[in-house]
C-alpha positions, 0 to 999 in steps of 0.5 A: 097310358098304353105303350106301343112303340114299333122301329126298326134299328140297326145293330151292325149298320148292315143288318136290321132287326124290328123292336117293340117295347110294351108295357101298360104300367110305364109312361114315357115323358115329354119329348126332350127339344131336338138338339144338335151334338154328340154326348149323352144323358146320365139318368138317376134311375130309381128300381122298376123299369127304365125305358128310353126312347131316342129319335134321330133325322139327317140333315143330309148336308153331306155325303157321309152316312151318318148313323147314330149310336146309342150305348146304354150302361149301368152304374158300373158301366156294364154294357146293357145295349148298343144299338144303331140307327141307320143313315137314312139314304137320302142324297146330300142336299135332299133335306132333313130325313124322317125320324127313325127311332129305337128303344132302350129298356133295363130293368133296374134292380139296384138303383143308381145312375145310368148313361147313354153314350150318344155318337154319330157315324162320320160326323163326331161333332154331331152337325149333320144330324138332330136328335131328341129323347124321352123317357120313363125316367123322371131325373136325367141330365144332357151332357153336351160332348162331341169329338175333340177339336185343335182349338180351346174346348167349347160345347155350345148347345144347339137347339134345333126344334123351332116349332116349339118352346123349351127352356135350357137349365143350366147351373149358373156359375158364382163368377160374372158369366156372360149368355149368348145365344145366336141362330135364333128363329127370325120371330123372336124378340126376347128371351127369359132367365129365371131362376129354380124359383121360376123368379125372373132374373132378365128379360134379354132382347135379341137383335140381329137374331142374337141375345147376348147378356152378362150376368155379375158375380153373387150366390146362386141361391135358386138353381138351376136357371133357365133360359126360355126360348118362345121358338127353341132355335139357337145355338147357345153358348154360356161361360162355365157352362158351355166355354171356359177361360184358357187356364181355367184350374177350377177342380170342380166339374160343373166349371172344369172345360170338359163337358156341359150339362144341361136339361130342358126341365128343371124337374129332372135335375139331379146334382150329377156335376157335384157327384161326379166321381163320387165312387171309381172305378165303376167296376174291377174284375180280381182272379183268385184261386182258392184260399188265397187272400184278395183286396182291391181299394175304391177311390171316393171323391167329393167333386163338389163345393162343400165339405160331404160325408158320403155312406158306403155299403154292401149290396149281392145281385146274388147270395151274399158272401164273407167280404169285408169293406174296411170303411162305411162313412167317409168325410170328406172336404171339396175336391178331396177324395180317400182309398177304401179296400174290399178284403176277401178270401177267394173261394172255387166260385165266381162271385159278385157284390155291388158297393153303394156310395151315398151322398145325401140324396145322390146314390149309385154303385160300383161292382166287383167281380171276384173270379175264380182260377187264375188271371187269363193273360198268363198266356198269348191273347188273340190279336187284334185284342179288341177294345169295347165301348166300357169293356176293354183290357181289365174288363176282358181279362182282369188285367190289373198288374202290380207295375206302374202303369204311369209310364212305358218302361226302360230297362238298363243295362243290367235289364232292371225295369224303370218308369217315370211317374208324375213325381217318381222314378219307379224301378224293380229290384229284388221283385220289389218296386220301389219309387223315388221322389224326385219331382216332375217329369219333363217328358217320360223317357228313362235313359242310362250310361254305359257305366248303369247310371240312370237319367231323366229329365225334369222340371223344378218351377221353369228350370229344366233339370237333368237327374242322375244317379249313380246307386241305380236309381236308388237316389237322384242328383239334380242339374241345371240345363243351361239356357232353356226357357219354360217353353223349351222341350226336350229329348234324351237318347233312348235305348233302341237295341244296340246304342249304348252312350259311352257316358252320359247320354246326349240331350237335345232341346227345342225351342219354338220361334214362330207359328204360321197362323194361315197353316196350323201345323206348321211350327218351327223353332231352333233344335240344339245339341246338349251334351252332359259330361261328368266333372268334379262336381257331378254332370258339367255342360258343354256349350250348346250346338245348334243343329237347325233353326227351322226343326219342326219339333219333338216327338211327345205323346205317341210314338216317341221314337228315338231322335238320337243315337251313339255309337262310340264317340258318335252322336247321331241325330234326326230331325225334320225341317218347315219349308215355304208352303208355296213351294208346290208338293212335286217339288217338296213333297213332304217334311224334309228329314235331315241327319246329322252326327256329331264326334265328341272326340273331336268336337266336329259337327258334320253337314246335314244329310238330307236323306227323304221326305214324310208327307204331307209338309210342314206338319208338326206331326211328322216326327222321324225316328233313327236306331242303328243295329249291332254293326252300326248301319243306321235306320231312319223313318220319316215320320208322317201324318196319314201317309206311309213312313218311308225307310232309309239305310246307312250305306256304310256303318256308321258314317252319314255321309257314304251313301244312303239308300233311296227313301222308299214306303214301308207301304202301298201308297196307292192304298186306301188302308197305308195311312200311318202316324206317330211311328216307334222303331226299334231294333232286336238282337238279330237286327229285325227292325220293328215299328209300331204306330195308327193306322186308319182302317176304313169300311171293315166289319168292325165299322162298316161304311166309316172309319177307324183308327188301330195300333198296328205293327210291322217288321223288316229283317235283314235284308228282306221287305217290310212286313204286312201290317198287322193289327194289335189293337182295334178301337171301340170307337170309329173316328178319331182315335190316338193311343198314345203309345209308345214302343220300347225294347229291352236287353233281351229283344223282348218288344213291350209296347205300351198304350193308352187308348185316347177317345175323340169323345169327350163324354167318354174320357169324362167319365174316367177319373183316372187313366192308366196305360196297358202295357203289351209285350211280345216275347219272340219278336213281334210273333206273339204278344200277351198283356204283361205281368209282372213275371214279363218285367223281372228278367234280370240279367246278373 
């Protein structure tokens, strides 16, 4: 079969360029059914060519552009292509559009498992469009895998081409799991379910154009089933396939909520769940100079549900070179997984190897490039430092630092770095990390005394426990919090540039009383005051003071600013309140912010100060943030959900109740780009407020005709405006996008901002065992910033 295939596609969504693929020794399989969704397809790919063709029509239910991205990668996750195509400028309500189609082709020389990241412009949840694919490939898997949700995680798969039979394989789980296909085409009557064996497990009747059936707990001896549809029309949701139960802790992949495998023939099953992970990272870049000793560990994992040995090996792309590889079997027990090293000594030239893991009839790779010189981030990098699909800080500069990357850092009085991990408090002394035990976190703040001791807060089962140390941080001592429940949260008073608690820094906790199930975001619950005091016997409480029974919340995966500050024997504390949604928006415009101090000294509590609002209201979002400079005037933002932080000062120093300027945007509201979120503030040693948070860009070249999210930043000296913002990170992806950053000063006024890029997508974030944060740092005030190393955290003030 000869085969010629001309389109068009568009690579930047404003330019096209016409493609064609010819081969007389490559055929193309069947077409898959079109389908609904985003995700993407894993192809075990043997050595020769592989070429895929993807189709894609709008469904122009809609007004957006929907464009369709298709990322092809390697096993090691290399960028082959990125191609588009275009919306098909049909009006919304024109109808479903013409095909348009592009290729993708590589030409495997090691083989391994590929992917295709599929992505919709305007539409991640991949609704306004259907899609389908074929290939030379004769193993593939379909991962259904759209943007996130609020919701509990489900990725039912939705068929969409009823001029057509198809069967849906999927593997079935061993628990008792119920199918429901809804949506069927009007003619259908039944629908089948066998197993691998082409063996008939039930023949399921539809009414009402839905099928539902339950299916008893047993081995599945023949997998994959299938379901077969006469007419593939349905929407199709199967438990532990396509949903699963709230509190599901299988540690296997095929049964874990994320994303759901499926295939239209049973032929091109291949085990992707039960090797998922098998090899990772999927590459790492090293710089070394010449004769200098290097080594870098791989993680093997056994995602299945047996006990596997799994095969290592060298593999050179290239001419082969001295490296050794410290293990080349490997036993390992369901869910277990082991560290192997590649040892080397750098030479003057760049150089590559690929190790290859095997488990029985799964084989793929991962990379390892050896670099010669130095590592590039030694120096300021270009800002925006621009994320890419697979190819982001370590791939770009090898960033790959000694420091924990667990946690953003705190430094303490002395300017000694601190990071709290999963089980651990990490701190630098004497150019050495060391890290002590002592359990897990509640919350990742690190907080210290005027005297250098060091806090945290954890948990011990349900009982919430502040840790103290007195040796810096070389041991930890646990005490109970009084009255908390499993479901409080909790804040601890951060370093923010001038305050500095005279003794142990105050805590406050939060406990949610209520919901509002007709307004989603609105939460609210009781916000009281903790204050830790030393005893005879350690760390005593006083009794708790309650500051609000309508507090919205804390502050807890991006932004984390301070909600409290001291000054002398003062506790100043921010908070935002929940207020009646049927009060229109002129009257309250957004979360009420409120200020509060309490004095220590003489056990008074003041009223609280309403000092601005942060849009829209009754948004769990909208987290304010309080610093005060070195002569005591404080610094309020209120928080905000897609709309300018507004900036409040302190009239007098110190004092809440002599005044306090008019809450004012730090940007042009009128704008479309002032859309603000998950804001950080600190202050520097000359009193320059520096904020960081999202900010949405629209229709720019990075994305044109959609939308994106950045880390961006912006300033205000003394006495002057606030700064234009400026744009730190750009995302790889257009739509939804967090970074749950955090942004933290040290003794000095060096700013460190710390982030970990958070995907919408699903298919991306699964592909990542493990996640690690980057750590940004700027030397001179916000002016220049580089990737940390491990010289930017050992400024040690004696």
């Amino acid at each position: 079969m000869r085969l010629l295939v001309f389109l068009t596609v568009s690579v930047l969504l404003s330019s096209t360029l016409s493609c064609t693929y010819e081969d007389d020794n490559v055929q193309l399989g069947e077409w898959t059914p079109k389908a609904g969704g985003c995700g993407g397809i894993f192809f075990y790919a043997d050595e020769g060519p592989l070429v895929i063709e993807i189709e894609k029509q709008d469904l122009n239910k809609t007004k957006s552009s929907t464009a369709l991205r298709a990322i092809f990668v390697g096993p090691d996750r290399k960028l082959i292509q990125d191609l588009w195509i275009p919306d098909d400028n049909i009006p919304q309500g024109g109808g479903t559009g013409p095909a348009q189609s592009l290729i993708l082709n590589a030409e495997v020389e090691h083989p391994g498992v590929y992917a295709v990241m599929i992505t919709v412009a305007n539409d991640r949840y991949g609704e306004n469009i259907i899609w389908r694919f074929r290939t030379s490939c004769k193993k593939y898997m379909i991962e259904t895998s759209r943007g996130h949700r609020d919701q509990h995680h489900e990725e039912p798969i939705v068929l969409h081409d009823a001029e057509r039979e198809a069967d849906l394989c999927f593997l079935p789980p061993d628990n008792t799991f119920s199918i429901l296909a809804t949506n069927l085409a009007d003619d259908v009557e039944s629908l089948e379910l066998k197993d691998a064996q082409n063996r008939q497990i039930a023949v399921i009747s539809v009414k009402n154009d839905t099928a539902f059936y339950t299916v008893d707990e047993g081995t599945r001896l023949a997998t994959p089933w299938k379901l077969h549809f006469e007419k593939a029309q349905s929407k199709v949701q199967i438990q532990g396939v396509t949903k699963w139960s709230v509190g599901d802790e299988s540690n296997y992949f095929h049964q874990f909520p994320n994303g759901a495998f499926w295939t239209p023939s049973s032929e091109s099953w291949f085990s992707v769940q039960s090797n998922r992970w098998l090899l990772t990272p999927h590459n790492r870049t090293i710089f070394g100079d010449q004769g200098e000793k290097k080594s870098i560990s791989f993680k093997v994992h056994n995602n299945g549900i047996k006990a596997n040995q799994i095969t290592l090996e060298l593999e050179f792309p290239n001419q082969k070179w001295d490296i050794q590889l410290s293990e080349e079997k490997v036993d390992l027990a369901p869910n277990e997984e082991k560290e192997i090293t590649l040892n080397w000594i750098a030479e003057k030239v760049d150089q590559v190897v690929h190790l290859r893991a095997t488990c029985d009839d799964y084989s793929t790779y991962s990379t390892l490039y050896a670099k010669a010189g130095r590592i590039p981030t030694d120096s300021h990098i270009d800002i925006p430092l621009v994320l890419k699909p697979y190819f982001q800080e370590h791939e770009q500069y090898g960033y790959l630092p000694d420091y924990p990357l667990d946690n953003q850092p705190y430094f303490n009085i002395d300017n000694r770095p601190f990071v709290r991990t999963e089980d651990g408090v990490f701190s630098l002394k004497n150019e050495k990390w060391d890290n002590v035990q002592v359990g897990s976190p509640n919350g990742s703040i690190i907080a210290f005394g005027a005297d250098g001791d060091v806090y945290t807060l954890a948990k011990k089962n349900d009982q919430a426990v502040l840790l103290h140390s007195q040796d810096g941080g070389k041991s930890f001592t646990s005490y109970d919090i009084p009255g908390s429940s499993p479901t409080s949260r909790f804040d601890i008073e951060q370093f923010s540039g001038h305050n500095i608690p005279a003794g142990p820094p105050p805590v406050t906790r939060y406990t949610q009383r209520g919901a509002d199930k007709n307004h989603f975001w609105r939460r609210h619950g009781d916000l009281e005051l903790l204050i830790p005091k030393k005893g005879s016997n350690g760390i005593e409480w006083k009794e708790s003071i309650l500051i609000s029974e309508k507090c919205l919340g804390v502050s807890s995966h991006s932004g984390i600013p301070s909600s409290l500050v001291s000054l002398g024997s003062k506790i100043f504390i921010v908070w935002g309140e929940v207020s009646d949604p049927e009060v229109s928006k002129e009257i309250i415009p957004g979360v009420p912010v409120y200020v509060t101090s309490y004095d220590i000294a003489t056990g008074k509590l003041e009223k609280p100060i309403l000092v601005g609002y942060g849009a829209p209201p009754n948004d769990v979002h909208n987290i304010p943030g309080i610093t005060l400079d070195s002569k005591g005037f404080l610094h309020v933002l209120t928080g905000t959900h897609g709309r300018p932080f507004n900036y409040t000062r302190s009239i007098e120093p110190g004092n809440i109740n002599g005044g306090w300027t008019e809450a004012e945007p730090v940007m042009d509201v009128k704008g479309s780009q002032s859309s603000q979120t998950y804001l950080g503030l600190v202050t520097g040693k000359d009193n320059t407020l520096h904020l960081a948070f999202r900010l949405w860009r629209y229709n720019t070249d990075y994305f044109p005709n959609n939308y994106f999210a950045s880390l961006a930043y912006m300033s205000k000296k003394p006495g002057e405006p606030w700064s234009e913002p400026v744009l730190l990170v750009v995302a790889p992806f257009s739509s939804y996008s967090v970074y749950r950053h955090r942004f933290t000063i040290d003794r000095l006024g060096r700013l460190y901002l710390s982030f970990d890029y958070w995907s919408t997508y699903w298919f991306y974030r699964n592909d990542k065992k493990d996640r690690k944060r980057t750590l940004l740092m700027s030397p001179d005030g916000g002016l220049s910033w580089k990737l940390a190393d491990n010289k930017d955290l050992k400024t040690e003030i004696r």
